[in-house]
C-alpha positions as CSV (number, residue, x, y, z in Angstrom):
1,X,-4.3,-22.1,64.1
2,X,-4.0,-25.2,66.4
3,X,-0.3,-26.1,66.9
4,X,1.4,-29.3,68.6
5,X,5.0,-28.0,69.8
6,X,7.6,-31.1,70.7
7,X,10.2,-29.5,72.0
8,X,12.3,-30.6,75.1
9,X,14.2,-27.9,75.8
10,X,11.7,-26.5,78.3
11,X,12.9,-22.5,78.3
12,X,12.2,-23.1,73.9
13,X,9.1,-24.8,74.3
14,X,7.8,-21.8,76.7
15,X,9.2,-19.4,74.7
16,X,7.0,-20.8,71.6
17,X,4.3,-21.0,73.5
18,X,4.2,-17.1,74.4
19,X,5.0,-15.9,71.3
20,X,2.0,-18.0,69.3
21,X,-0.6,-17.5,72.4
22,X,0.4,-14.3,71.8
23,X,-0.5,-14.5,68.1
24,X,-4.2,-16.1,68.9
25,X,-3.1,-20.0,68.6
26,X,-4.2,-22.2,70.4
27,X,-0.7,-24.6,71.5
28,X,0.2,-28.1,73.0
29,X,3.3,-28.9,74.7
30,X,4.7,-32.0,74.4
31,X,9.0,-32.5,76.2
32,X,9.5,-36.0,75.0
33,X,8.6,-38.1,71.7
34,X,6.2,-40.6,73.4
35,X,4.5,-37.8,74.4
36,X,4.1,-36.0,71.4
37,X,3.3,-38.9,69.3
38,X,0.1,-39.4,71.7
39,X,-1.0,-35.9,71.2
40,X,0.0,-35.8,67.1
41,X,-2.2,-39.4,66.7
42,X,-4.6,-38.2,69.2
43,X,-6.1,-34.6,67.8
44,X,-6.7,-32.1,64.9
45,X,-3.4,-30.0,64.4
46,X,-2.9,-27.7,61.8
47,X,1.0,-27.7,61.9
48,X,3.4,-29.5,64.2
49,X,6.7,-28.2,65.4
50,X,8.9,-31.5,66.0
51,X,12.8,-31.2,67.8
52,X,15.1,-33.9,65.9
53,X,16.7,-34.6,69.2
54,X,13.5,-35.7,71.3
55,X,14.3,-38.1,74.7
56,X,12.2,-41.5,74.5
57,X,11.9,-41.3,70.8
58,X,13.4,-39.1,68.3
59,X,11.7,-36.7,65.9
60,X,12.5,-38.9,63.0
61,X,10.4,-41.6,64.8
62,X,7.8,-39.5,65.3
63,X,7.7,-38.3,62.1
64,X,7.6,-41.5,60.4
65,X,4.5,-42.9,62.9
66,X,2.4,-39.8,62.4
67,X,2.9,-40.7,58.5
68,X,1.1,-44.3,58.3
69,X,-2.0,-42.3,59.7
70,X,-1.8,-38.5,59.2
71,X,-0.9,-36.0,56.6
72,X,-0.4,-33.1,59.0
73,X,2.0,-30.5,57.8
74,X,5.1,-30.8,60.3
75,X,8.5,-28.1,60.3
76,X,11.6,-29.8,61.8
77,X,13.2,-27.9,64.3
78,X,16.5,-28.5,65.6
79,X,20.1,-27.6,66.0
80,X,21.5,-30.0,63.9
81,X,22.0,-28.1,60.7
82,X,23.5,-31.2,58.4
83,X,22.5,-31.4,54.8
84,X,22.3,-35.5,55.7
85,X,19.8,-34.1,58.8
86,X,17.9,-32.1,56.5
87,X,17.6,-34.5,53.9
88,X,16.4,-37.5,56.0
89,X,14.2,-35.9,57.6
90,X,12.3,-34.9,54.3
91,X,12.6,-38.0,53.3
92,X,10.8,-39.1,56.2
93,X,8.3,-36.4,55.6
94,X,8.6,-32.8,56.9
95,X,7.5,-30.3,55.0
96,X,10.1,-27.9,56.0
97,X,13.2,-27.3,58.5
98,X,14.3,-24.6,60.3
99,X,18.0,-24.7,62.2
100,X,18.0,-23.4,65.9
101,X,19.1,-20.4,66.8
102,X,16.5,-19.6,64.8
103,X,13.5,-16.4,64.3
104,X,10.2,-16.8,65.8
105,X,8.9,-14.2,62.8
106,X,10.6,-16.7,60.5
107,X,9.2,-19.9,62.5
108,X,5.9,-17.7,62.5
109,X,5.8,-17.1,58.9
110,X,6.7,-20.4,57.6
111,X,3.9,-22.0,60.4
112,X,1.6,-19.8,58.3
113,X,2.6,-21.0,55.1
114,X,2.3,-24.3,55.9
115,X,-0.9,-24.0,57.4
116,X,-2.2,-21.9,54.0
117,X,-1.0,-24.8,52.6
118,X,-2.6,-27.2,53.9
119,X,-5.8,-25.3,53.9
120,X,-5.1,-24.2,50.1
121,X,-9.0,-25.3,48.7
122,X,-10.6,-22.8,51.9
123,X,-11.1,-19.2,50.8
124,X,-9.1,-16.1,52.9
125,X,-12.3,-14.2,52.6
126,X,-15.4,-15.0,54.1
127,X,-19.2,-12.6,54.3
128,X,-22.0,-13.8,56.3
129,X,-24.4,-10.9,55.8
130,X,-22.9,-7.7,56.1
131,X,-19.9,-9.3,58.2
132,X,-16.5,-9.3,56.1
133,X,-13.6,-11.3,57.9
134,X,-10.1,-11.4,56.1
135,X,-8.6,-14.8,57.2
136,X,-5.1,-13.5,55.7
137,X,-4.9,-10.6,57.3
138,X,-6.7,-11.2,60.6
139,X,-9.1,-8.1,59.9
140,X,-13.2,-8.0,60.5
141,X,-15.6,-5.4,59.0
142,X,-19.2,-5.2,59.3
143,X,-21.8,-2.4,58.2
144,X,-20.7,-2.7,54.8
145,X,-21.9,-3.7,51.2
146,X,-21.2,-7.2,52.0
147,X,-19.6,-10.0,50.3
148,X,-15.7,-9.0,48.6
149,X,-16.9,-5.4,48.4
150,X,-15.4,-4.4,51.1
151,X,-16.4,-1.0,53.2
152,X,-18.0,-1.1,56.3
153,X,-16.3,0.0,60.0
154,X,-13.3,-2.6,61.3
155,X,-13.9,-4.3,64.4
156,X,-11.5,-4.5,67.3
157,X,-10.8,-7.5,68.0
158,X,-8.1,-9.3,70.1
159,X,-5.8,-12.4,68.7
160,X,-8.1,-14.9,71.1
161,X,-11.1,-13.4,69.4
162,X,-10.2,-13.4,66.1
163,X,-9.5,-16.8,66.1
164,X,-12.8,-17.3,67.6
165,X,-14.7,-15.4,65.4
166,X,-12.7,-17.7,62.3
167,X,-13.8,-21.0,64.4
168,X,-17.6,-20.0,64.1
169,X,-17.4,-18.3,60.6
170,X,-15.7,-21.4,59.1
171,X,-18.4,-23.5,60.6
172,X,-21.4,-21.1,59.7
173,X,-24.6,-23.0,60.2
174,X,-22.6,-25.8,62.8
175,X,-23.3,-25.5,65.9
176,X,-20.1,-26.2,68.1
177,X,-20.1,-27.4,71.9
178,X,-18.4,-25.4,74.6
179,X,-15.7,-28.3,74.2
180,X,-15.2,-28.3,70.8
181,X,-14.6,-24.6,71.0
182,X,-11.9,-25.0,73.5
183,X,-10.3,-27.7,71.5
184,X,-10.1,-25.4,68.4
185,X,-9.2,-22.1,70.1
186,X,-7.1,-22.7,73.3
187,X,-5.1,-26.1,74.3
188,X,-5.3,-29.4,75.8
189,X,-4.8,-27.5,79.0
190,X,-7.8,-25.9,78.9
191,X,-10.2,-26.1,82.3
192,X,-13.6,-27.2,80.8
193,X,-15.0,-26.2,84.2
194,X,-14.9,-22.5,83.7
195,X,-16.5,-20.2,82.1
196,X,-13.8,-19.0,79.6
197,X,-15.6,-19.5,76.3
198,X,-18.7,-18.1,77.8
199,X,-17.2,-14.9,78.2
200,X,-15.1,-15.1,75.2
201,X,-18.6,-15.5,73.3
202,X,-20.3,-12.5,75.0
203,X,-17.4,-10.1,74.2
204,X,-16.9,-11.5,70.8
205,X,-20.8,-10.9,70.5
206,X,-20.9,-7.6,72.0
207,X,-18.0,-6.0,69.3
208,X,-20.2,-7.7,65.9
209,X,-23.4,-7.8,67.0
210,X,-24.4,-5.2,69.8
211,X,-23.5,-2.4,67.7
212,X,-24.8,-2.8,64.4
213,X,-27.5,-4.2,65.6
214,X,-29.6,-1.0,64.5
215,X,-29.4,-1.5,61.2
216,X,-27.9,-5.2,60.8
217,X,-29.2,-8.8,62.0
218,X,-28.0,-11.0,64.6
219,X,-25.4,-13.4,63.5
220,X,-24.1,-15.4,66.4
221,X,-26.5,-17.4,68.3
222,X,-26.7,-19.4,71.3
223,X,-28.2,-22.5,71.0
224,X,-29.5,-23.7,75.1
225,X,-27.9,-27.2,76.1
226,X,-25.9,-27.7,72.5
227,X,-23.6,-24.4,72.0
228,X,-23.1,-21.7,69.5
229,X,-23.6,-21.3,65.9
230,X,-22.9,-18.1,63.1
231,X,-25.6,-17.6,60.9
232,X,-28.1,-15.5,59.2
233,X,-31.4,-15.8,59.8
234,X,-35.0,-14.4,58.7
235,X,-37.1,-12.6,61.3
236,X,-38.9,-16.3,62.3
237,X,-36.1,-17.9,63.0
238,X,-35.1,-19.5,59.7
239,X,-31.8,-20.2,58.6
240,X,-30.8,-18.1,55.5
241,X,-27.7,-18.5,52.9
C-alpha cells in the first residue's frame, strides 16, 4: 500500500511513518499543504492521510484540488473533533475522519479499508502456478495444489517483501523497471543509485523460487536492461497462463 501522509506536526508524521514502514508501506511525507498537494497531483497513492490544520494551505484546500483531478481515497486527520468539521470536510470529499489523539491500529485498519475499497473489483487471492498469495491476510504458499485449493508450505516473508512479492504478482506478465519498483514499494525518498531492489529481488527469489525449485518452475524472472517480471513459463521460454 502506497501512502501520502500530510501531516505537520513532525513527531506525528514520524511516528506514522514507523508504524506503516513497519507494516510493509511504502510512505511520503509531506509538513505543509503546498507540499502535499504536489505529491497528491503528482503520483499513484492508494490512500492519503490529510491534517485539517496544514500551514500554507489547509486540508480542506487540499482536499477540494485533489478532487477536480483524482478520486484517491483520503481519511481526515485532525484534532478538531466538530460535527461542522466533520461534515465539511465530507462534503468536500473525504472518505473518512479520524479525531487525534487517535489509534494507529484504528488509523491502520480504516487505511485498509479504504484501500480494499478502492481496490474492490481486484481479487485477495491470487495463484501463478503452484504459488498461492493471500492479499488479505499477507500470507504466501507454494508447493501446493494451486489455485484456491490451498495446501502447500508458507513462505517467510518480511512486510518489505510481501509487498514486493504483491507488486510483481499483480502485474504478472509486466515487466517493471528498477524505478517503478521503488515507486510502488518504498517512497519518494528512495536512492535510485543503490542497489536496494536488487537485493530485495534476490532474497524475495531465493524464499519462492530456490527451494521448490526441485519439483516447481521458475516464476520470477530477470529481464537484462528492462527489469523484472512474475510469470510461468514453458521449458523454451514461453509465456504460459
Amino acid at each position: 500500500m502506497k501512502i501520502l501522509i500530510v501531516e505537520d506536526e513532525v513527531k506525528t508524521a514520524d511516528y506514522l511513518y514507523k508504524g506503516l514502514t513497519e507494516q510493509g508501506c511504502a510512505v511520503d511525507i509531506a509538513h505543509n499543504g503546498l507540499d502535499g498537494q504536489h505529491l497528491a497531483m503528482q503520483h499513484d497513492y492508494d490512500v492519503i492521510v490529510l491534517d485539517v490544520m496544514l500551514p500554507g494551505l489547509d486540508g480542506f484546500s487540499v482536499l477540494r484540488s485533489l478532487r477536480t483531478l483524482k478520486q484517491t481515497p483520503v481519511i481526515m486527520l485532525t484534532a478538531r473533533d466538530g460535527v461542522e468539521d466533520r461534515v465539511k470536510g465530507l462534503h468536500e470529499g473525504a472518505d473518512d475522519y479520524l479525531v487525534k489523539p487517535f489509534s494507529f491500529l484504528e488509523l491502520l485498519a480504516r487505511l485498509q479499508a479504504l484501500n480494499r475499497r478502492g481496490r474492490s473489483q481486484e481479487p485477495m487471492q491470487l495463484a501463478i502456478a503452484d504459488l498461492q498469495i493471500d492479499l488479505l491476510r499477507r500470507k504466501a504458499f507454494r508447493g501446493g495444489s494451486g489455485g484456491s485449493g490451498g495446501g502447500g508450505v508458507r513462505i517467510d516473508l518480511t512486510a518489505k517483501e510481501f509487498a514486493l512479492l504483491a507488486v510483481l504478482a499483480r502485474r504478472k506478465g509486466e515487466i517493471l523497471s528498477k524505478t517503478a519498483i521503488a515507486e510502488l514499494v518504498w517512497d519518494m525518498n528512495f536512492d535510485s543509485n543503490t542497489n536496494v531492489v536488487e537485493v530485495a529481488i534476490k532474497r524475495l527469489r531465493d524464499k519462492i523460487d530456490v527451494p521448490f525449485a526441485a519439483t516447481s518452475p521458475k516464476l520470477l524472472h530477470t529481464i537484462r536492461g528492462m527489469g523484472y517480471v512474475m510469470e510461468l513459463r514453458d521449458q523454451d521460454g514461453g509465456t504460459l497462463p
